[in-house]
C-alpha positions as a Markdown table, in Angstrom:
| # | Residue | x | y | z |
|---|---|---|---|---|
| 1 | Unk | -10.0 | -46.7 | 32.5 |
| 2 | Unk | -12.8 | -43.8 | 32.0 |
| 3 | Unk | -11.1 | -42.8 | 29.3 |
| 4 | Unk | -10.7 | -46.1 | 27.7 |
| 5 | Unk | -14.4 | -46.6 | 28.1 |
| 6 | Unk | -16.0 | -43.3 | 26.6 |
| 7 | Unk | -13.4 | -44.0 | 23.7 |
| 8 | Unk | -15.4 | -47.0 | 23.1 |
| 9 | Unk | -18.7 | -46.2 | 23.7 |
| 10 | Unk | -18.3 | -43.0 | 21.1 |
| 11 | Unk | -16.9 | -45.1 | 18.5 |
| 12 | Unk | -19.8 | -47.5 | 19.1 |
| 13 | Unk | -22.1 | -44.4 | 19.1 |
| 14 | Unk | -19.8 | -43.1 | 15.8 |
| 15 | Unk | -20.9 | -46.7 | 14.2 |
| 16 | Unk | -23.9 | -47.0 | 14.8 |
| 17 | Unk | -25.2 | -43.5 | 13.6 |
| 18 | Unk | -23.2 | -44.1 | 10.3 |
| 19 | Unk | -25.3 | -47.8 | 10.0 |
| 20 | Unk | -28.6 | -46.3 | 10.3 |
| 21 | Unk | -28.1 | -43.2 | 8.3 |
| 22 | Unk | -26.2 | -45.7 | 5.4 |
| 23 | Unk | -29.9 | -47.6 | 6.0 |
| 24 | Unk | -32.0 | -44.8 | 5.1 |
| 25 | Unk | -30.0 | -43.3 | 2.2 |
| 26 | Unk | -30.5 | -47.2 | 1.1 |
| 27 | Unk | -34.1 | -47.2 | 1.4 |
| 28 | Unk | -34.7 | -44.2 | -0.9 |
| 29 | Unk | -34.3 | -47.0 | -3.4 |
| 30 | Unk | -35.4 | -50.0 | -2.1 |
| 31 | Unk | -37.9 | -51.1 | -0.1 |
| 32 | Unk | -38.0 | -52.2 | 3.8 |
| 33 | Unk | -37.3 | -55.6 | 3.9 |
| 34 | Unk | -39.6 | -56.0 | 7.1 |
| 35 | Unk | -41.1 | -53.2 | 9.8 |
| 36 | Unk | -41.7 | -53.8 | 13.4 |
| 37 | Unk | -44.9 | -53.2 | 13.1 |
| 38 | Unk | -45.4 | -56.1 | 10.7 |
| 39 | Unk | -43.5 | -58.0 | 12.6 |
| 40 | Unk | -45.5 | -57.5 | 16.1 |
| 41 | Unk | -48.6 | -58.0 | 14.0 |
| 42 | Unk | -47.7 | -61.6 | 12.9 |
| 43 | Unk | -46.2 | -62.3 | 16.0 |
| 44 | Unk | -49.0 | -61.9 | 17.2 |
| 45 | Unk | -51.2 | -63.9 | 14.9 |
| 46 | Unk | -53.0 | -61.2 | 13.0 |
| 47 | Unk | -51.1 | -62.3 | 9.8 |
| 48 | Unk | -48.9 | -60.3 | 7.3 |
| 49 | Unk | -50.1 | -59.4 | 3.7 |
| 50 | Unk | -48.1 | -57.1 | 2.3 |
| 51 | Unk | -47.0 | -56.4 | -1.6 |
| 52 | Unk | -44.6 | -53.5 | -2.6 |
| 53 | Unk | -44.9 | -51.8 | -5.3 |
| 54 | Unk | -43.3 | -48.7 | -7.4 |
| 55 | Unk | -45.7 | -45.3 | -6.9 |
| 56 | Unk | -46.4 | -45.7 | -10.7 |
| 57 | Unk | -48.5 | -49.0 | -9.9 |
| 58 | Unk | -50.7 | -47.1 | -7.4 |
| 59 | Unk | -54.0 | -45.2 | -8.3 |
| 60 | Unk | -53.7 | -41.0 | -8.7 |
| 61 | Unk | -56.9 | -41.3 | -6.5 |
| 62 | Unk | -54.9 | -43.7 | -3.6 |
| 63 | Unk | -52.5 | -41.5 | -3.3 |
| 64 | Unk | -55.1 | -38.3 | -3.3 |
| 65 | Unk | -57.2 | -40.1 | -0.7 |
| 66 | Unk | -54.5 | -40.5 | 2.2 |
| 67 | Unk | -53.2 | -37.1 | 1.7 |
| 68 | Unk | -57.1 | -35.6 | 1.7 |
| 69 | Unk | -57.6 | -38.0 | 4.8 |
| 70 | Unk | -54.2 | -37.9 | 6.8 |
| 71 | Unk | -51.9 | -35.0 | 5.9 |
| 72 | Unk | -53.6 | -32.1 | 3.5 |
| 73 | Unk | -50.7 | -30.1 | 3.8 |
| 74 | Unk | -48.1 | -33.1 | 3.3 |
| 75 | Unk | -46.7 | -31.4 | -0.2 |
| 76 | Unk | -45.7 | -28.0 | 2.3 |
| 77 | Unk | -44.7 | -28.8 | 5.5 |
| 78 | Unk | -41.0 | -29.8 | 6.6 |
| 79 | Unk | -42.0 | -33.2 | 8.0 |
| 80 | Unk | -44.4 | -31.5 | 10.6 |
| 81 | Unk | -47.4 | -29.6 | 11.2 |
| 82 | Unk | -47.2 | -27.0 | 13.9 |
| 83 | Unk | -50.6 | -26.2 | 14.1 |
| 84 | Unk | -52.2 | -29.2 | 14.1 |
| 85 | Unk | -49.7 | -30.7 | 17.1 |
| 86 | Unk | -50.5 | -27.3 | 19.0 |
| 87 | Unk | -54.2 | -28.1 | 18.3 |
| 88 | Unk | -53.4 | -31.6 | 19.4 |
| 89 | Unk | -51.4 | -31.0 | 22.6 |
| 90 | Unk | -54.3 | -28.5 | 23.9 |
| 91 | Unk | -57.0 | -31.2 | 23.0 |
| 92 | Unk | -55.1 | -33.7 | 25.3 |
| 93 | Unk | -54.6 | -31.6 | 27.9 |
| 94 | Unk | -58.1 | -31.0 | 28.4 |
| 95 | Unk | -59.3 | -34.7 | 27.4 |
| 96 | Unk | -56.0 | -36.8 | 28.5 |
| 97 | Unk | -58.6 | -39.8 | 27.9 |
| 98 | Unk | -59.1 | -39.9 | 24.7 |
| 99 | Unk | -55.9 | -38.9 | 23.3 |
| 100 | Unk | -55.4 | -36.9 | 19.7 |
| 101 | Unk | -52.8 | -37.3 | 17.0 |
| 102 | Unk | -51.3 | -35.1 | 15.0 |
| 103 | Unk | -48.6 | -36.6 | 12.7 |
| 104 | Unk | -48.5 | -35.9 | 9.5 |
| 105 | Unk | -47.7 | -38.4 | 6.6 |
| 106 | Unk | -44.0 | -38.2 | 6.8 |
| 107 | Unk | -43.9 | -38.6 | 10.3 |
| 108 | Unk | -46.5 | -42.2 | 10.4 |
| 109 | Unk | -43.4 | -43.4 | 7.9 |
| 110 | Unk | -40.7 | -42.7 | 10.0 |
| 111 | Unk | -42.4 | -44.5 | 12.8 |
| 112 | Unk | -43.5 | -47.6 | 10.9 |
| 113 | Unk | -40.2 | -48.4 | 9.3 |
| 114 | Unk | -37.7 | -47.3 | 11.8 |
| 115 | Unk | -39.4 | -47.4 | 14.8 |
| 116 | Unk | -42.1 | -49.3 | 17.2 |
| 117 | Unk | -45.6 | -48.1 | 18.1 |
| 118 | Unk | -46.2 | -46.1 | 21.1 |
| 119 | Unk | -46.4 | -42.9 | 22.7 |
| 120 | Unk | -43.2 | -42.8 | 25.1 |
| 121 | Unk | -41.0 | -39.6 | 24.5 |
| 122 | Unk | -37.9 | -41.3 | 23.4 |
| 123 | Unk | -39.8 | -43.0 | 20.4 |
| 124 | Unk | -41.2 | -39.9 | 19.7 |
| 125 | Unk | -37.4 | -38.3 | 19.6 |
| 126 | Unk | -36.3 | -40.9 | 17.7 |
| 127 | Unk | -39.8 | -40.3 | 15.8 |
| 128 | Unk | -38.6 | -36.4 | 15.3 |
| 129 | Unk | -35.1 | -37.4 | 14.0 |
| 130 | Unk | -36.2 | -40.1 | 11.2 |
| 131 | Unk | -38.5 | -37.9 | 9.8 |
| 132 | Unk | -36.4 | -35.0 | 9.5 |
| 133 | Unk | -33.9 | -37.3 | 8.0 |
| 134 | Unk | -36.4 | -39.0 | 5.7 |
| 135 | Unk | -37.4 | -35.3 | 4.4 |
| 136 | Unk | -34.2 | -34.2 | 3.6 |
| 137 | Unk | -32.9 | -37.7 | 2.1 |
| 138 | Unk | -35.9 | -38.9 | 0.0 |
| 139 | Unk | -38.2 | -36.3 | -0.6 |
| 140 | Unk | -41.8 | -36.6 | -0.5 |
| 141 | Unk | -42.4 | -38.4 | -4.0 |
| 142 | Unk | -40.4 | -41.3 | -2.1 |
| 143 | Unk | -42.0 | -40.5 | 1.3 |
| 144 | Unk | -45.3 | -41.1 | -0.2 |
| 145 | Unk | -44.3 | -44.6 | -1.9 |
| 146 | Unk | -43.0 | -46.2 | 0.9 |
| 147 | Unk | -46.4 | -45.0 | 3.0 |
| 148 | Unk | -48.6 | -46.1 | 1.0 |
| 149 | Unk | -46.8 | -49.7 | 0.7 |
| 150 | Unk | -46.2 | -49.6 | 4.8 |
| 151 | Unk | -49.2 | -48.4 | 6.5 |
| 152 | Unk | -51.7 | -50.8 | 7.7 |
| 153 | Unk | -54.8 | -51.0 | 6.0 |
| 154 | Unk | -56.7 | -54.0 | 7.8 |
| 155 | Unk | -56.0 | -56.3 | 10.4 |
| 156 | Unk | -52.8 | -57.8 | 9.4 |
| 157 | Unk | -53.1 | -55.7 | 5.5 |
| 158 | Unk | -50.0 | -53.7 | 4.8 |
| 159 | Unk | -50.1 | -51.1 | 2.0 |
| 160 | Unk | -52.4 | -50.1 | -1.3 |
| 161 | Unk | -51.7 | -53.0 | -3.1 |
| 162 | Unk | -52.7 | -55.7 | -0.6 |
| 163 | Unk | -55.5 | -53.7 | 0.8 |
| 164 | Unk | -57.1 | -53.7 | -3.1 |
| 165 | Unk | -56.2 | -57.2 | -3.7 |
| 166 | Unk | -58.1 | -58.1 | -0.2 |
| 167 | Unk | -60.9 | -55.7 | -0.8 |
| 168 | Unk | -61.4 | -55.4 | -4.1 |
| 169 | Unk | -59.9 | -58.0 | -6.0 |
| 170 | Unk | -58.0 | -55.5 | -8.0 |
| 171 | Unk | -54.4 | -54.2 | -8.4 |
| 172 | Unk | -53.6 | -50.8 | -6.8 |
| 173 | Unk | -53.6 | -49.2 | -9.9 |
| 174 | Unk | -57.3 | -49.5 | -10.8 |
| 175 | Unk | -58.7 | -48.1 | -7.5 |
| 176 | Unk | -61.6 | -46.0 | -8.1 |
| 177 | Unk | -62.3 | -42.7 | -6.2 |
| 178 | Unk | -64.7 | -44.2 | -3.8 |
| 179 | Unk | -62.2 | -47.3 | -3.6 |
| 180 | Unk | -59.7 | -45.4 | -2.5 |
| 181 | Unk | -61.6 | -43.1 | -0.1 |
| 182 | Unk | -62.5 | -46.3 | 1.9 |
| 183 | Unk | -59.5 | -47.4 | 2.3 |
| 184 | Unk | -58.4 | -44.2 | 3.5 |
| 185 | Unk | -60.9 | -43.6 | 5.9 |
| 186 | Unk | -59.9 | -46.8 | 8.2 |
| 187 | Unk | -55.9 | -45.9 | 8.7 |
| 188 | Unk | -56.8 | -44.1 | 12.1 |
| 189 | Unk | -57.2 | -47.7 | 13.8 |
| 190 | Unk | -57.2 | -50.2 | 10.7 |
| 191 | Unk | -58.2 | -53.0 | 13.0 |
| 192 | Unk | -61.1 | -51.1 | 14.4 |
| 193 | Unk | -62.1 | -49.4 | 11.0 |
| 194 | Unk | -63.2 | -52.3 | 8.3 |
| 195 | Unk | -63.5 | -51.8 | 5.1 |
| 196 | Unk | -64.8 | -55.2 | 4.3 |
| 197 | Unk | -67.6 | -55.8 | 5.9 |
| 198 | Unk | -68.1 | -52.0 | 5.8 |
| 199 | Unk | -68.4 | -50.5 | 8.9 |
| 200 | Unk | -70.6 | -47.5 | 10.1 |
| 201 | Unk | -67.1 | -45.1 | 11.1 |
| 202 | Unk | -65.6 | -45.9 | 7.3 |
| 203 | Unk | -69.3 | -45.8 | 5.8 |
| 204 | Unk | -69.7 | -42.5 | 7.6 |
| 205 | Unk | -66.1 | -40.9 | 6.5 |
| 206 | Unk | -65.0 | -41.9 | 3.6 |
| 207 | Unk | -67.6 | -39.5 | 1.5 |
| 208 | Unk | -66.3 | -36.8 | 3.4 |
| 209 | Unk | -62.5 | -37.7 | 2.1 |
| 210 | Unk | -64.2 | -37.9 | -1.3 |
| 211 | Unk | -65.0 | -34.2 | -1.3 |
| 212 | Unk | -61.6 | -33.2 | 0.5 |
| 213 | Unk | -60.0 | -35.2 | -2.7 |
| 214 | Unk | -61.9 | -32.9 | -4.9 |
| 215 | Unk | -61.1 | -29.8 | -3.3 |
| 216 | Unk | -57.2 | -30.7 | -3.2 |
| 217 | Unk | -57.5 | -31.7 | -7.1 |
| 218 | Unk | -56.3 | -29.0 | -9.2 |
| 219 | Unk | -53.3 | -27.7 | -6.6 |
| 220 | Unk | -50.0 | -28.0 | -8.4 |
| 221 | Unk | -48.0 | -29.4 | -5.5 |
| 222 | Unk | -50.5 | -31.8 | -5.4 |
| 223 | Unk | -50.5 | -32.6 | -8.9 |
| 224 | Unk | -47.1 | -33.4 | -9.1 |
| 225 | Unk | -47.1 | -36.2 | -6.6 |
| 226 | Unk | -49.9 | -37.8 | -7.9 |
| 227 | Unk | -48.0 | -37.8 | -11.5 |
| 228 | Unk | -50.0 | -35.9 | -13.4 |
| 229 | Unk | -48.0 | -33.0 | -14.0 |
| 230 | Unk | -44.0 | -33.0 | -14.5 |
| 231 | Unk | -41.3 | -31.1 | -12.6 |
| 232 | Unk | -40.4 | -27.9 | -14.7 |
């Protein structure tokens, strides 16, 4: 009877490992049909505008801006940045109330198409599989499309082309510097962080994420996935 059973639940297990990893080879070509996060947000009445589009229909300066903002060494790592989740670990240890992140950009997609929000260590296992699996599958050309269609950028907003339609009545593609910038500067807690009406934490930031933009300018790894330069 034990026998019987395990030989069940490891096919089941055998299944359902070869679904999702059949899922995310899929989505290096197409996109997420729907994330939980999207879903808990209209649920929830906050609304769902969202608007894929290929990477060559977003700005150079979007994608510059959430790298300079979220993940400056996103073209390097593996998926994760060591020092920045030591730095983050110590900071919460000493300040458990106000808690710091530390995920890079690969990591924040992982979470918003495969997973749910939160900070319970199983989602954050799961978090440290899909990622891996993302960086070895896509790559981080395809990494960075998906997040900048995914992420939230405003209350019930979902990626670059929907946030510059709703803020600047403009496709993705013809976001200026500055445009960009503010958009960036409100992804650490889009429905806190406005970008229309302005408010004083994105009014305050985004200039900074400005200059970071012009100091990453110029790096060839960088270059590359903002399309600028070609693979030799």
């Amino acid at each position: 009877m034990v026998v019987r059973i395990w030989r069940k639940l490891r096919r089941a297990l055998i299944l359902l490992f070869l679904a999702q990893f059949a899922y995310i080879v899929l989505l290096k070509w197409i996109d997420p049909p729907i994330t939980i996060t999207q879903l808990t947000n209209w649920v929830q009445g906050h609304g769902l505008r969202r608007d894929y589009v290929d990477r060559e229909a977003i700005s150079p300066y979007m994608k510059l801006a959430v790298m300079a903002s979220e993940d400056q060494l996103f073209p390097d790592h593996n998926g994760f940045d060591i020092k920045s989740i030591q730095k983050a670990l110590q900071h919460n240890k000493k300040k458990p109330k106000r808690v710091r992140g530390a995920s890079t950009i690969s990591q924040q997609v992982a979470k918003n198409v495969f997973l749910w929000q939160g900070r319970s260590w199983v989602r954050k296992g799961l978090e440290v599989y899909f990622t891996f699996m993302i960086e070895l599958v896509w790559g981080k050309e395809r990494i960075l499309e998906v997040y900048l269609n995914v992420a939230e950028m405003g209350t019930g907003i979902f990626g670059a082309e929907a946030a510059a339609q709703a803020y600047f009545k403009k496709p993705a593609k013809k976001l200026s510097r500055s445009e960009a910038a503010m958009i960036a500067a409100c992804l650490p807690n889009p429905k806190k962080y406005k970008v229309k009406p302005l408010s004083k934490y994105v009014e305050r930031r985004y200039p900074w994420i400005v200059n970071q933009m012009y100091n990453l300018e110029g790096d060839e790894d960088i270059e590359l996935l903002l399309g600028r330069t070609k693979k030799k």
